[in-house]
N, C-alpha and C positions, 0 to 999 in steps of 0.2 A: 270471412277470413278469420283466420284461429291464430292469435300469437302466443308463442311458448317461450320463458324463458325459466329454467329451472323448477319449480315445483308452484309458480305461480302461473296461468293463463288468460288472455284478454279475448271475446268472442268479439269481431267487430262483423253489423252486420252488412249483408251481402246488397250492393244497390243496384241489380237487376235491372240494368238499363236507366234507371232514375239518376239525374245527378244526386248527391249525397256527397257528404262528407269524406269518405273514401274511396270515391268513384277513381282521383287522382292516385292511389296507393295501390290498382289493380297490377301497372309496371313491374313495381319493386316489390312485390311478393316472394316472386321467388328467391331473391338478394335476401331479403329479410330472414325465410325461412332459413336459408344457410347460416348467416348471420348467427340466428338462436339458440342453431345446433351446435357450432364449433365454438362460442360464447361459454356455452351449456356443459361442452368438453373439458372447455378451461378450468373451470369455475365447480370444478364437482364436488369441493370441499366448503367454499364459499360464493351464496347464493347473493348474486348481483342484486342492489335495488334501484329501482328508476321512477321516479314519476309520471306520469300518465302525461300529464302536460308538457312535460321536459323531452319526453318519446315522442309527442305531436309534434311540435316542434323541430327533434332532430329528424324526421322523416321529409317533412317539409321542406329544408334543406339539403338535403342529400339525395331525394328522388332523381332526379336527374344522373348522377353518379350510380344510385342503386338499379337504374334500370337497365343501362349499360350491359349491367350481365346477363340480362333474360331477352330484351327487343332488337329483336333485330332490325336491319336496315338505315342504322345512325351513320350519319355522314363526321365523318373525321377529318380532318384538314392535319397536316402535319409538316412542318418546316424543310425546306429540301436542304441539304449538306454534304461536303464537297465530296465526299465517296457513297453516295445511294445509289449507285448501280446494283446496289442487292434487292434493292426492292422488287425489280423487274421479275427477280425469281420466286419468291413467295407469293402465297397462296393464303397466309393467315398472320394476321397482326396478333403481336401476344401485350398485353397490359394488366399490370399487377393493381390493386386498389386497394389501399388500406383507409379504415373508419375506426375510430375510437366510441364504443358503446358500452355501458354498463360495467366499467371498469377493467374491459379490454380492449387489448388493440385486434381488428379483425382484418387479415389479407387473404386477400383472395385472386388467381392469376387466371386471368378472362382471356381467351383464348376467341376471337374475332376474324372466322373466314372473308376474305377481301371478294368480295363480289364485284366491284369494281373499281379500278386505278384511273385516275386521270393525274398529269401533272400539269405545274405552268412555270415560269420560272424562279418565282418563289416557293411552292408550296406542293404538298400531294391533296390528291381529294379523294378518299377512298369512304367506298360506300358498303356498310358491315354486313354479312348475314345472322344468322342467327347466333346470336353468341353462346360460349358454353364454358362454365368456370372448372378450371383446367384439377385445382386441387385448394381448400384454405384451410386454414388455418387461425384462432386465437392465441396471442400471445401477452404478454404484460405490456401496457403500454409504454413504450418507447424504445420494445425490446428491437433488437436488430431481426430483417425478415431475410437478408442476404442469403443465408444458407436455405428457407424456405422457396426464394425466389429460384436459384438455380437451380434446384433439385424437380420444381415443378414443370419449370421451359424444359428439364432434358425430358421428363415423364411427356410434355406434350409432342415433342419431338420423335418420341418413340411410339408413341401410340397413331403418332401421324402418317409414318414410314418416312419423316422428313431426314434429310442428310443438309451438311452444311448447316451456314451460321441461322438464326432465326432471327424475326424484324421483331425486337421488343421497347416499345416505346416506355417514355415515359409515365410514372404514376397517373390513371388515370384524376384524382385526386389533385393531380396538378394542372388539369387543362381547361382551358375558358371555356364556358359551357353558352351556349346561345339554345332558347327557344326559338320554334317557330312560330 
């Protein structure tokens, strides 16, 4: 695996079936690459710096969020509320995920076909296909993603031939994460 961030690059290597150090980072590769590139967009006047350790670290904690975009088959649970009869009609969950790296803020809106619903009377249980990030973007950190967010659900709306409202949850950034 090859990281890029602006005119500096880190070669981590490949653990071919070996556990290793980065066997855990295969996930969130392709998060990352994105991540580097639109990082890389922002930042074309001034070059990010980060420590090597400080990037261990924040990867560490955020895999689980960063893999979200590439792995499919994550099960979701999401609160029921007094008008969700809309869910019945969708076919795809949409969730925005913003992370602060290297002196920006990175969002990105994850676009998660519903392969399957169940409910109960608290909760939905939807189980993801393959996920695919719809459109992101870097911005200065703490900038507002609002005008980012909506412009990206109508681009996935249209690319989808979807009519009607779309199911967009909340920040995934905001959800309790449980391993198995």
């Amino acid at each position: 695996m090859k990281i890029e961030i602006g005119s500096a690059s880190l070669e981590l290597p490949a653990a071919g079936g070996e556990e290793g150090p980065f066997q855990n980072w295969i996930p969130v590769a392709p998060m990352l690459r994105r991540m580097a590139s639109a990082i890389d967009r922002h930042n074309r006047t001034r070059k990010p710096r980060l420590l090597l350790s400080d990037f261990y670290d924040w990867i560490e904690k955020r895999q689980d969020f960063l893999a979200l975009g590439s792995t499919p088959g994550a099960n979701l649970f999401i609160p029921r509320w007094e008008e969700d009869a809309v869910v019945d009609s969708q076919s795809t969950l949409l969730a925005p995920l913003t992370l602060e790296l290297a002196g920006a803020q990175y969002t990105a809106l994850i676009e998660v076909p519903i392969e399957t619903l169940t409910r109960d009377d608290r909760e939905f249980s939807i189980v993801g296909g393959q996920p695919r990030v719809v459109d992101d973007i870097a911005r200065a950190p703490g900038a507002s993603i609002t005008d980012f967010i909506d412009r990206a659900i109508e681009r996935s709306k249209r690319e989808r031939r979807a009519t009607g409202p779309a199911l967009v949850a909340a920040a995934f950034e905001n959800w309790a994460v449980a391993s198995a």
